[in-house]
Structure formats: C-alpha cells, structure tokens
Predicted model as a PDB file, atoms N, CA, C, CB and O in Angstrom, pLDDT in the B-factor column:
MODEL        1                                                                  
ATOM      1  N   UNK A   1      12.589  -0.332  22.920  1.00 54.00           N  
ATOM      2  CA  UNK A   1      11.931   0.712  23.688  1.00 54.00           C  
ATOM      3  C   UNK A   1      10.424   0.496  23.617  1.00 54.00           C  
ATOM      4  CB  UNK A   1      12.318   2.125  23.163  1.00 54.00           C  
ATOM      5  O   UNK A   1       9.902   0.427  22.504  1.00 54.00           O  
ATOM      6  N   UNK A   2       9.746   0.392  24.629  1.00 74.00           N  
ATOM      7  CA  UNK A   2       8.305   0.375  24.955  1.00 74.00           C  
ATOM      8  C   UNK A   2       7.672   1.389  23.825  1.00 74.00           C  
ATOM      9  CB  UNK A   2       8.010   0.887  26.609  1.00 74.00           C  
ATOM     10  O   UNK A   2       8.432   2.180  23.266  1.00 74.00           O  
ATOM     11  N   UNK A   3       6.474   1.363  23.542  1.00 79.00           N  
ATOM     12  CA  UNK A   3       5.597   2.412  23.482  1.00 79.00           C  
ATOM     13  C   UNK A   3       5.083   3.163  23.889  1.00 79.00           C  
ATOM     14  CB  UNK A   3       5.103   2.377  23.297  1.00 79.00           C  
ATOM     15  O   UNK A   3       4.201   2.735  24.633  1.00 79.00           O  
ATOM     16  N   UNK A   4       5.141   4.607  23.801  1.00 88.00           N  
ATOM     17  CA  UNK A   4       4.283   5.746  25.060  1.00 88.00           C  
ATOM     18  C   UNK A   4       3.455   5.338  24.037  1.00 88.00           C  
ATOM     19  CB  UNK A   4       4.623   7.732  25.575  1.00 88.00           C  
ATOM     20  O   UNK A   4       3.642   5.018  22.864  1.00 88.00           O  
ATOM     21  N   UNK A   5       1.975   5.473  25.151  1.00 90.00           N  
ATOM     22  CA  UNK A   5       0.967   4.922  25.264  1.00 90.00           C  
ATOM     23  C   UNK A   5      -0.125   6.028  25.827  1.00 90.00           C  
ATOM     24  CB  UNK A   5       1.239   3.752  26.023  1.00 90.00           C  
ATOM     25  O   UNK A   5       0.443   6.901  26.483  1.00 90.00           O  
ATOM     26  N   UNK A   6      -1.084   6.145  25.762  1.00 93.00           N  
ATOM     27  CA  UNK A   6      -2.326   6.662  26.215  1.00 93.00           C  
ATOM     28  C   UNK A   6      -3.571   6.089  26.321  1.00 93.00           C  
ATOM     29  CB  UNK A   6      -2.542   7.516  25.625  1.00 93.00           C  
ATOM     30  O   UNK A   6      -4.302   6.255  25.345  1.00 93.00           O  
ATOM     31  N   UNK A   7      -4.087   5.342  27.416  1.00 91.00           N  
ATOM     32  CA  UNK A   7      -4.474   4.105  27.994  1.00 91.00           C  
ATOM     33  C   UNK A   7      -6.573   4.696  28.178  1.00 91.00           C  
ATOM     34  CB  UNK A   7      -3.228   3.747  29.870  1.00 91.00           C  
ATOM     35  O   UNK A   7      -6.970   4.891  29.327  1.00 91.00           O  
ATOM     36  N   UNK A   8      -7.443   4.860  27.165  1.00 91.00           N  
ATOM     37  CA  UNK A   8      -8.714   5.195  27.710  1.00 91.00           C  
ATOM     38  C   UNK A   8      -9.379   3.781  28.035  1.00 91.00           C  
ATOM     39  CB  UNK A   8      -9.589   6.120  26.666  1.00 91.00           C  
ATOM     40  O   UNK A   8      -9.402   2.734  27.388  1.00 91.00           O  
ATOM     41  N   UNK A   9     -10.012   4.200  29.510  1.00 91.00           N  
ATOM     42  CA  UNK A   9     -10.680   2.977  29.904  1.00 91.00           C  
ATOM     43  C   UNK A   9     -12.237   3.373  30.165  1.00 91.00           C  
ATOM     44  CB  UNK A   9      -9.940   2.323  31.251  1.00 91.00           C  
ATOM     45  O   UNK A   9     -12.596   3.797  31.264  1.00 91.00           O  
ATOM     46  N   UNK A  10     -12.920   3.245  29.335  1.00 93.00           N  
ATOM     47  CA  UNK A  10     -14.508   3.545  29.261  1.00 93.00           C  
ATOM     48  C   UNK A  10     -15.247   2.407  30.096  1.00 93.00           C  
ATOM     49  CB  UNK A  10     -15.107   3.527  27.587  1.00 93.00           C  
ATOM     50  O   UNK A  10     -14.892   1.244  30.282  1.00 93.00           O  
ATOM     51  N   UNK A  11     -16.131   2.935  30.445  1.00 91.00           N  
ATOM     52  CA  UNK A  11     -16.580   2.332  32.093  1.00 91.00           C  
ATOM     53  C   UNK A  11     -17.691   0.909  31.809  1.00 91.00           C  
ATOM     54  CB  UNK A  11     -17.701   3.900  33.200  1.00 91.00           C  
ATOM     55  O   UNK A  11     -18.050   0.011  32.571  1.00 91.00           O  
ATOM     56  N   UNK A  12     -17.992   1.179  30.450  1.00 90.00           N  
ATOM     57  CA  UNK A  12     -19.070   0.068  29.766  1.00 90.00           C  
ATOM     58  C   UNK A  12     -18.557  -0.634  28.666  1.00 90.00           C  
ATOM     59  CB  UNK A  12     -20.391   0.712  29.201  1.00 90.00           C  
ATOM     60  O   UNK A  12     -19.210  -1.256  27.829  1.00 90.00           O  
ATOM     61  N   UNK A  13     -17.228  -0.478  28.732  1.00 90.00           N  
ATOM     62  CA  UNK A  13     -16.391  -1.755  27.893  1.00 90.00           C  
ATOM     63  C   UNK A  13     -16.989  -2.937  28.251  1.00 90.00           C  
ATOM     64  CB  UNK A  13     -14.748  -1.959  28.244  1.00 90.00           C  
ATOM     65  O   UNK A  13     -17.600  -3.085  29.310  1.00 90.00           O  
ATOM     66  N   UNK A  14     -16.744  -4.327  26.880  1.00 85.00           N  
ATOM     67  CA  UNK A  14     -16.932  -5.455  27.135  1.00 85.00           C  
ATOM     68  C   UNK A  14     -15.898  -5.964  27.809  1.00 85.00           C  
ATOM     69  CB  UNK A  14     -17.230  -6.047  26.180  1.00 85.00           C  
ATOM     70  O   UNK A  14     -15.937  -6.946  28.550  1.00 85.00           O  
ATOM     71  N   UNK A  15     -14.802  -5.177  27.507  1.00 79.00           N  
ATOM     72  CA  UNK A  15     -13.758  -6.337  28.026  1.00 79.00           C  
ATOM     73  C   UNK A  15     -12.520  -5.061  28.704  1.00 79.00           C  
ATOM     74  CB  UNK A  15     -12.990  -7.648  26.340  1.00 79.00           C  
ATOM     75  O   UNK A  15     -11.362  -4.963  28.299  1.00 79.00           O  
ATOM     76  N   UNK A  16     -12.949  -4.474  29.444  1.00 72.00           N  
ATOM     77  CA  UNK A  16     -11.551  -3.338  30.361  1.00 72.00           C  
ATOM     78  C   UNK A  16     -10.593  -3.957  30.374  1.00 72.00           C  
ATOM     79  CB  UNK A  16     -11.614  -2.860  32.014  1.00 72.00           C  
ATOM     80  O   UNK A  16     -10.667  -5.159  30.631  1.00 72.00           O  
ATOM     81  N   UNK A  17      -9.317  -3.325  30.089  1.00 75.00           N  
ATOM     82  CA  UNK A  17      -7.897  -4.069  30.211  1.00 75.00           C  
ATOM     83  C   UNK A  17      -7.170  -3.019  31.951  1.00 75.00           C  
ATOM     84  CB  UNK A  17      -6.654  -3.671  28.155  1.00 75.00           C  
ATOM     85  O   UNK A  17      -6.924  -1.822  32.100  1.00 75.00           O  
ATOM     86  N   UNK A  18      -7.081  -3.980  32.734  1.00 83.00           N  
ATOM     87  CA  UNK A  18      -6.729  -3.367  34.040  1.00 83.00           C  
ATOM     88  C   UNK A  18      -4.913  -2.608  33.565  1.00 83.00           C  
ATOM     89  CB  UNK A  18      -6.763  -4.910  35.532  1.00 83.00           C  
ATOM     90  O   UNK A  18      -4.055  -3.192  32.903  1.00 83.00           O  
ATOM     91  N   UNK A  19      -4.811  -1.161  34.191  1.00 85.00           N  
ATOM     92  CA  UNK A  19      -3.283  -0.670  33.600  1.00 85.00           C  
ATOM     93  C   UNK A  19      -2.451  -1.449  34.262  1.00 85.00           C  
ATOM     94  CB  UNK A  19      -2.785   0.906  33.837  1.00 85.00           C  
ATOM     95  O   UNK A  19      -1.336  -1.142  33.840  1.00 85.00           O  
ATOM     96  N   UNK A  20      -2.332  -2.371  35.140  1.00 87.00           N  
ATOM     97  CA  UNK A  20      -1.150  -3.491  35.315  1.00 87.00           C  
ATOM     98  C   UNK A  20      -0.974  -4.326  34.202  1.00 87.00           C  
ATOM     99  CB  UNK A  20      -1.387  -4.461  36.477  1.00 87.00           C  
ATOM    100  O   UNK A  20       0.213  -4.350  33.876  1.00 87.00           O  
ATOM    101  N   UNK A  21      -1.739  -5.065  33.446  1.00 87.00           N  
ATOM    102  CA  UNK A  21      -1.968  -5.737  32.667  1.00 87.00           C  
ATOM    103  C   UNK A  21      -1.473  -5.213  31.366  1.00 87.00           C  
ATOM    104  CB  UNK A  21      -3.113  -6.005  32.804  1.00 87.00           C  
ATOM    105  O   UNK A  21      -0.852  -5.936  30.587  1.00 87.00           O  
ATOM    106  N   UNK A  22      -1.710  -4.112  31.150  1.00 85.00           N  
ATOM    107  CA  UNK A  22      -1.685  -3.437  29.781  1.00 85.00           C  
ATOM    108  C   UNK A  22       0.013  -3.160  29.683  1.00 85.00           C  
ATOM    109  CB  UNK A  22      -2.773  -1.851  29.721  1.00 85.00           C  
ATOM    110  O   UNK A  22       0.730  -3.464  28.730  1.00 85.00           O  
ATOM    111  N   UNK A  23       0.539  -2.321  31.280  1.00 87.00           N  
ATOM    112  CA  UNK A  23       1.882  -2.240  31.578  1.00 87.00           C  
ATOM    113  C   UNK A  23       2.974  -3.014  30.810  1.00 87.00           C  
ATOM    114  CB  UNK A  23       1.957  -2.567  32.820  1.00 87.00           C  
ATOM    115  O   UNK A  23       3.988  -2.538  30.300  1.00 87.00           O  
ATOM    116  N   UNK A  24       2.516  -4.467  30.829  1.00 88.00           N  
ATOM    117  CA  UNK A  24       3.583  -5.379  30.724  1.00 88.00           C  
ATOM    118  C   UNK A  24       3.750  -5.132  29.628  1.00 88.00           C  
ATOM    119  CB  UNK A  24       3.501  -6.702  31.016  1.00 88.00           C  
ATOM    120  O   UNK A  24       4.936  -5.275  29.332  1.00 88.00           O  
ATOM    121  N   UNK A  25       2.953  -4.718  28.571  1.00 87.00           N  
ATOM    122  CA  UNK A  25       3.117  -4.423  26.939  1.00 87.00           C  
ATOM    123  C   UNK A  25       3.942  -3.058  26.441  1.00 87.00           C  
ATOM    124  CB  UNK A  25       1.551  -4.256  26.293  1.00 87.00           C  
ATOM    125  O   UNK A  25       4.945  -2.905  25.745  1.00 87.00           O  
ATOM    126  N   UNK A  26       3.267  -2.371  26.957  1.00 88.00           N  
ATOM    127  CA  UNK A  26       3.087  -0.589  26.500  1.00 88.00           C  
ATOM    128  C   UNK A  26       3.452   0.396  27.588  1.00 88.00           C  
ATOM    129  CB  UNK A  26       1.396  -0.126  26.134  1.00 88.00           C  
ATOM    130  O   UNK A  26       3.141   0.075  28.735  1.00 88.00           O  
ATOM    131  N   UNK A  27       4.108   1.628  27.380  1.00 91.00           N  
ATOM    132  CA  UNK A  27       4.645   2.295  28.309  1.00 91.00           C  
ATOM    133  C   UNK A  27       3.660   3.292  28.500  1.00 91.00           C  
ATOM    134  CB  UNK A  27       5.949   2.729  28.039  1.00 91.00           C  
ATOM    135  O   UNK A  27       3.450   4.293  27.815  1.00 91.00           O  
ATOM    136  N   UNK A  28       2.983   2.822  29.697  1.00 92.00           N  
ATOM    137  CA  UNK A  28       1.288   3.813  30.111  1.00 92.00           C  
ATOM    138  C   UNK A  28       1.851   5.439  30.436  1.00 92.00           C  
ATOM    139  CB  UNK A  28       0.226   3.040  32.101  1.00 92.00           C  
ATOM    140  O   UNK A  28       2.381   5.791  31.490  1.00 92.00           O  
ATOM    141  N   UNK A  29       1.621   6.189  29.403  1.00 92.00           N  
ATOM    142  CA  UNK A  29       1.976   7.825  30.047  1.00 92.00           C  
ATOM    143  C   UNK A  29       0.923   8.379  30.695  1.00 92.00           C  
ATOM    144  CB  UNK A  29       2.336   8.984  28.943  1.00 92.00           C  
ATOM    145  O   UNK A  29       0.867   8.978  31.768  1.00 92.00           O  
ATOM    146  N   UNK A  30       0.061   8.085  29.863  1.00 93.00           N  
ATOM    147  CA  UNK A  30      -1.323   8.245  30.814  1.00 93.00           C  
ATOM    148  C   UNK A  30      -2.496   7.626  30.558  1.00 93.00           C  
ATOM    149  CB  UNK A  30      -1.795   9.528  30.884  1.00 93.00           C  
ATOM    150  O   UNK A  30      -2.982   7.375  29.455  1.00 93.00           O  
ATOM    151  N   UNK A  31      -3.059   7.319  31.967  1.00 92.00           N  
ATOM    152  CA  UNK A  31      -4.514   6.327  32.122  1.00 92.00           C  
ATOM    153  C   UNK A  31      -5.501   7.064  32.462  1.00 92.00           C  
ATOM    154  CB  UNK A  31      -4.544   5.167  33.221  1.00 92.00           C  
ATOM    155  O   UNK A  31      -5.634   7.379  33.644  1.00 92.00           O  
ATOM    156  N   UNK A  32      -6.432   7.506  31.453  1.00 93.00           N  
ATOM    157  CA  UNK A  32      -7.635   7.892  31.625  1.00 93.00           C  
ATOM    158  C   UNK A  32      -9.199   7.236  31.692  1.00 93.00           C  
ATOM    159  CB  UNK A  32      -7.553   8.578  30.875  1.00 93.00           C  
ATOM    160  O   UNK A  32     -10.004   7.061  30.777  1.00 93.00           O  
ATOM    161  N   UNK A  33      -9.287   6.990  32.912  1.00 92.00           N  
ATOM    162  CA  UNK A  33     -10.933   6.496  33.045  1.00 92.00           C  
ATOM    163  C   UNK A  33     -12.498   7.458  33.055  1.00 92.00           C  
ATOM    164  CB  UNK A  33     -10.944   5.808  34.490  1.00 92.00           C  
ATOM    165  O   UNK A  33     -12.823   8.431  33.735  1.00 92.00           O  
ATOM    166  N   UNK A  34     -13.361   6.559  31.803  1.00 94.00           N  
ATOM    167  CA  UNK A  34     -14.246   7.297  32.191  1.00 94.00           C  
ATOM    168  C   UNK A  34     -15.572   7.115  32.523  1.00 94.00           C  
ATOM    169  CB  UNK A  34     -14.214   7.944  31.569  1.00 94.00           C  
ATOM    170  O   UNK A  34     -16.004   6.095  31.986  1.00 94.00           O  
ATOM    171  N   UNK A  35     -16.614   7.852  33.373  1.00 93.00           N  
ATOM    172  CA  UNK A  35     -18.146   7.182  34.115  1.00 93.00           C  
ATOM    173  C   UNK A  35     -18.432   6.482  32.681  1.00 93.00           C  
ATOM    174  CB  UNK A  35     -19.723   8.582  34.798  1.00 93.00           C  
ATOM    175  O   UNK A  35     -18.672   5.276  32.753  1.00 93.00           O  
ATOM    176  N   UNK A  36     -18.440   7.002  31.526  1.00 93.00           N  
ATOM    177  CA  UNK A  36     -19.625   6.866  30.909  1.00 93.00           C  
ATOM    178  C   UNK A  36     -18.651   6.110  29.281  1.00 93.00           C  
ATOM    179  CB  UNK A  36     -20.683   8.672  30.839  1.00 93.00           C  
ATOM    180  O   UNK A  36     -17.490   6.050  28.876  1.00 93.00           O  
ATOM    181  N   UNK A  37     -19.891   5.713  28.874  1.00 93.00           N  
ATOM    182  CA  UNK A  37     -19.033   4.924  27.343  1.00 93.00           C  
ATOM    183  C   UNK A  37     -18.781   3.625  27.458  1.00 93.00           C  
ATOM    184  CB  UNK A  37     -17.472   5.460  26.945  1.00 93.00           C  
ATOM    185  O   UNK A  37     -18.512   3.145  28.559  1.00 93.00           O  
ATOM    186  N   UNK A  38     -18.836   2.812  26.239  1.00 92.00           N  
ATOM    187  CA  UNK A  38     -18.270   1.178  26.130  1.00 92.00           C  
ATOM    188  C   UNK A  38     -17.729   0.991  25.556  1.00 92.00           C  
ATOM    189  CB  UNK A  38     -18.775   0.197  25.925  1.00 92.00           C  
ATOM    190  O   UNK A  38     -16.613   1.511  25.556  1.00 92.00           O  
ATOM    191  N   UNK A  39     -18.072   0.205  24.738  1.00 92.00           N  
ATOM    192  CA  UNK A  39     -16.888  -0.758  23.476  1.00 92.00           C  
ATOM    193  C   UNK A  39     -17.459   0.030  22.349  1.00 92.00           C  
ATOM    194  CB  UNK A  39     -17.117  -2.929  23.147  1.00 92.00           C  
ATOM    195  O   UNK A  39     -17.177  -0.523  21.286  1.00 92.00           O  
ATOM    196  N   UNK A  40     -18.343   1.404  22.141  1.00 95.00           N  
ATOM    197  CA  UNK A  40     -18.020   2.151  20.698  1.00 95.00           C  
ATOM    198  C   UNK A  40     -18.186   3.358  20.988  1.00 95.00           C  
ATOM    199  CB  UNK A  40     -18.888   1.838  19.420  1.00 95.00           C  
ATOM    200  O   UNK A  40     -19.058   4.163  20.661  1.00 95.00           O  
ATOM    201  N   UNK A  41     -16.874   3.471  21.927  1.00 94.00           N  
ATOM    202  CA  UNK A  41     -16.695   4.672  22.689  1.00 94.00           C  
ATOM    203  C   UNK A  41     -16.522   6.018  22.057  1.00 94.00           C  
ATOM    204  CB  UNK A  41     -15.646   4.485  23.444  1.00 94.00           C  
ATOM    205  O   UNK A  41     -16.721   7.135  22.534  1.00 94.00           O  
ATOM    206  N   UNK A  42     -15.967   5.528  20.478  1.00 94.00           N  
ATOM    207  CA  UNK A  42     -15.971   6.777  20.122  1.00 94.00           C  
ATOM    208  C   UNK A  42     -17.203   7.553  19.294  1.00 94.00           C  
ATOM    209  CB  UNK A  42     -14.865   6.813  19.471  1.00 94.00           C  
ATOM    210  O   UNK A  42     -17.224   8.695  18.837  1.00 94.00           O  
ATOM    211  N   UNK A  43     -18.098   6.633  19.275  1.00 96.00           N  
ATOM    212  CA  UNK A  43     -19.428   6.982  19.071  1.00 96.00           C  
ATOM    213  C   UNK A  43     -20.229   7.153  20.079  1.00 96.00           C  
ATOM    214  CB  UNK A  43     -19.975   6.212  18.379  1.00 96.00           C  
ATOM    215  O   UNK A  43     -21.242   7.799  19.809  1.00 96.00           O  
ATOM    216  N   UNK A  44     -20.097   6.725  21.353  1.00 96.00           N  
ATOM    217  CA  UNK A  44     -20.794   7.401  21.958  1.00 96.00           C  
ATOM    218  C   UNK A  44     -20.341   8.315  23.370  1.00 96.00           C  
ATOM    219  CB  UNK A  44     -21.669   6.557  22.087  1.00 96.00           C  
ATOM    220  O   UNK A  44     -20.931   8.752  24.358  1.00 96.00           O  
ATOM    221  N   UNK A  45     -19.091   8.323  22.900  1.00 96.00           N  
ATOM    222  CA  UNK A  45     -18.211   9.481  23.892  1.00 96.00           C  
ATOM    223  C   UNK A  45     -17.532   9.999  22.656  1.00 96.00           C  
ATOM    224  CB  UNK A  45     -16.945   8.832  25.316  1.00 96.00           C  
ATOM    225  O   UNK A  45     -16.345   9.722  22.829  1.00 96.00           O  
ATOM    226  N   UNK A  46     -17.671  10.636  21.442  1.00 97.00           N  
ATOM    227  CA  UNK A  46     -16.480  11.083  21.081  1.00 97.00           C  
ATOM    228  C   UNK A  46     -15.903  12.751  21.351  1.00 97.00           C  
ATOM    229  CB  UNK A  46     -16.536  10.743  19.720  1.00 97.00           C  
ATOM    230  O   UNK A  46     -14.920  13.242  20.797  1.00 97.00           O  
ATOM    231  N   UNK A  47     -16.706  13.366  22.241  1.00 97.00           N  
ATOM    232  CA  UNK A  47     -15.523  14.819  22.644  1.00 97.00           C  
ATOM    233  C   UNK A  47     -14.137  13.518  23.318  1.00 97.00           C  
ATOM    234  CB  UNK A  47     -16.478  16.487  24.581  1.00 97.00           C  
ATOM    235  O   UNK A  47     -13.009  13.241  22.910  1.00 97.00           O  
ATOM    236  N   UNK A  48     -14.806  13.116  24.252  1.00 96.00           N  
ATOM    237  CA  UNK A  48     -13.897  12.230  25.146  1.00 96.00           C  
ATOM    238  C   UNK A  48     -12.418  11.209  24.314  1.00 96.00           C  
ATOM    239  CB  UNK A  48     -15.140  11.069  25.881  1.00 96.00           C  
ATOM    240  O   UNK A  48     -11.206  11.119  24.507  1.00 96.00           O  
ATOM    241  N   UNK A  49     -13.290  10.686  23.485  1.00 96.00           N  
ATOM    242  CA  UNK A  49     -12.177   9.861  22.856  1.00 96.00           C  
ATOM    243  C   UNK A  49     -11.563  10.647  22.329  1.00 96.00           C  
ATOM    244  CB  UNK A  49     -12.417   8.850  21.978  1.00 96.00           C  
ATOM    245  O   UNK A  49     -10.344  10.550  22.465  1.00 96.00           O  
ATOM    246  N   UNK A  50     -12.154  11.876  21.420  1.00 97.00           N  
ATOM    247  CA  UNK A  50     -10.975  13.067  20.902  1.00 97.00           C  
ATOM    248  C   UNK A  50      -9.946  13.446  21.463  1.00 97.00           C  
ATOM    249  CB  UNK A  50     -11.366  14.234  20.759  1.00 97.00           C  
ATOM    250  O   UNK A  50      -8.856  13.505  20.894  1.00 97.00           O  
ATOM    251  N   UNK A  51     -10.202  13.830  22.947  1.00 96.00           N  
ATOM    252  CA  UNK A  51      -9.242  14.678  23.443  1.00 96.00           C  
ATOM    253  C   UNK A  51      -8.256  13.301  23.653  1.00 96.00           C  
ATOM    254  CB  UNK A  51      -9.730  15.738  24.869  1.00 96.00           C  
ATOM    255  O   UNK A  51      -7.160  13.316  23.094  1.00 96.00           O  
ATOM    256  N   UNK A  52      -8.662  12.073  24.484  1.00 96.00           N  
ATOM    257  CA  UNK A  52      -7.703  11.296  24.780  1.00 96.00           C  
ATOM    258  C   UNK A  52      -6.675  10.947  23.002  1.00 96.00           C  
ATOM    259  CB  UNK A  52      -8.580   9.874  25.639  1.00 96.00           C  
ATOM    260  O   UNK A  52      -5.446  11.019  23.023  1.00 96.00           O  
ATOM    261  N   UNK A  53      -7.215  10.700  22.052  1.00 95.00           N  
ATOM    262  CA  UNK A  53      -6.551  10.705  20.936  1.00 95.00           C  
ATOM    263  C   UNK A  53      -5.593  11.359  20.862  1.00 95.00           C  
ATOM    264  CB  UNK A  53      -7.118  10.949  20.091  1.00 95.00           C  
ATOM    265  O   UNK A  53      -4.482  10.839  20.752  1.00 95.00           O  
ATOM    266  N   UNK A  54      -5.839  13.114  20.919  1.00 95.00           N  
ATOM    267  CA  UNK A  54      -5.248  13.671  21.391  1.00 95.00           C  
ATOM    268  C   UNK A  54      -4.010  13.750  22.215  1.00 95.00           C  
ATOM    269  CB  UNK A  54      -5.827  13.887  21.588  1.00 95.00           C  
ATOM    270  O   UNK A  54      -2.847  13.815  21.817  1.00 95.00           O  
ATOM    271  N   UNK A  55      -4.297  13.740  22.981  1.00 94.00           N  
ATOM    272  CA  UNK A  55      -3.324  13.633  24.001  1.00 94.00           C  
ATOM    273  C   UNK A  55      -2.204  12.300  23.791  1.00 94.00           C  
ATOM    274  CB  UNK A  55      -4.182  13.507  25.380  1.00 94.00           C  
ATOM    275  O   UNK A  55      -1.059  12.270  24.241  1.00 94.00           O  
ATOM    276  N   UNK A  56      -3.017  11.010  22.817  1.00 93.00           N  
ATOM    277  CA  UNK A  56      -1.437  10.251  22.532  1.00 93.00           C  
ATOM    278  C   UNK A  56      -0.697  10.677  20.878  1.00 93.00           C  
ATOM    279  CB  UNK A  56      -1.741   8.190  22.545  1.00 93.00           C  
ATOM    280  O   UNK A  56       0.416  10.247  20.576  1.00 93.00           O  
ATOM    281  N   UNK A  57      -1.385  11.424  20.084  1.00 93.00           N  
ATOM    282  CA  UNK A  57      -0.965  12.230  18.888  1.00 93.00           C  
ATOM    283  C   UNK A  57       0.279  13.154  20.212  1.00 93.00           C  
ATOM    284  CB  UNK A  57      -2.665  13.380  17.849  1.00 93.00           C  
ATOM    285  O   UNK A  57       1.444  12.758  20.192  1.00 93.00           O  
ATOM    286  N   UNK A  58      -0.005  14.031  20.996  1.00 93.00           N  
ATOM    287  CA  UNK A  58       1.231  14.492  21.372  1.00 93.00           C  
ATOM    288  C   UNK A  58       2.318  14.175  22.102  1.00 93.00           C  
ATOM    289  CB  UNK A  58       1.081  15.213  21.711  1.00 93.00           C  
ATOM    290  O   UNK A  58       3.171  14.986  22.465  1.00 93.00           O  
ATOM    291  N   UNK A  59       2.312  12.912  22.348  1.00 89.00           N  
ATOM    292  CA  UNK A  59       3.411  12.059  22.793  1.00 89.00           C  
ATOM    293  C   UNK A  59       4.733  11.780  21.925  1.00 89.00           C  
ATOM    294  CB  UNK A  59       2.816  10.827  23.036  1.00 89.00           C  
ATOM    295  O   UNK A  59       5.785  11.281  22.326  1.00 89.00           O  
ATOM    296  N   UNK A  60       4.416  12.224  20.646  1.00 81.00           N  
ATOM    297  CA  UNK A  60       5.248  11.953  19.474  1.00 81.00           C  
ATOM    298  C   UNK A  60       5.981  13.161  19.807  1.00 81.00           C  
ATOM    299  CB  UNK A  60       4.552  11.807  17.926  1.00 81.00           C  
ATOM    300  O   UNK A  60       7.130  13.129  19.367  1.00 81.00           O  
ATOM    301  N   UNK A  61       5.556  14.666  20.714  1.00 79.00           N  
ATOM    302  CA  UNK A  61       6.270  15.697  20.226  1.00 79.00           C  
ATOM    303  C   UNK A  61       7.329  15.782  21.514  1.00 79.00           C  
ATOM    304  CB  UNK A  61       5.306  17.074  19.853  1.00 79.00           C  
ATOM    305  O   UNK A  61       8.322  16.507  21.564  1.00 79.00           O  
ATOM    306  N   UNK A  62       6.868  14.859  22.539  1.00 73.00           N  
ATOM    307  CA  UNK A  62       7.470  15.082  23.567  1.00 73.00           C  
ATOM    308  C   UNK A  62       9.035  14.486  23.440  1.00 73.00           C  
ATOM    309  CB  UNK A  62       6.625  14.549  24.632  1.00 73.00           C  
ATOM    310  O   UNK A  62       9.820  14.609  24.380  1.00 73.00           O  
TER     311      UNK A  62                                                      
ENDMDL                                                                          
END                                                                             
C-alpha cells in the first residue's frame, strides 16, 4: 500500500518535485503550493509548513 502523503511545494525550492513525479512513489492526498518560501521552508514559512504538517499528522486518523 502506497503512502498517504501531503505534498508542500514552496515556490523558492532548489529543487520542486512536480506531483506527477512524486505520484509514482507516494499516494498524493494533498498538494499544496505556495507564493512564498524555499528549501528552509520551515524557517521561513513556518505558520505554513505547520499547518501542512498538520494536515499529514491527520491522515493517520483518517
């Protein structure tokens, strides 16, 4: 069985993984993109990375 997954794609990453790509691995429940943030996203987005954290912490309850 795949992994539910919760997919953040911050807009100033070094290296974005496109959700086709990521697909073939992991079972995308949800793909969230965002304007702002890079590769230490959770330092410099972290309300953002929280909630997405979030949101794959409750995938376990589903």
């Amino acid at each position: 069985m795949a992994t539910p997954t919760v997919l953040s794609a911050f807009a100033h990453d070094t290296k974005p993984a496109p959700r086709r790509f990521v697909s073939r691995f992991v079972d995308v429940h949800e793909f969230v993109e965002h304007q702002d943030g890079g590769h230490f996203a959770a330092w410099e987005q972290p309300l953002r990375y929280a909630q997405d954290l979030r949101r794959a912490v409750a995938l376990a309850d589903r």
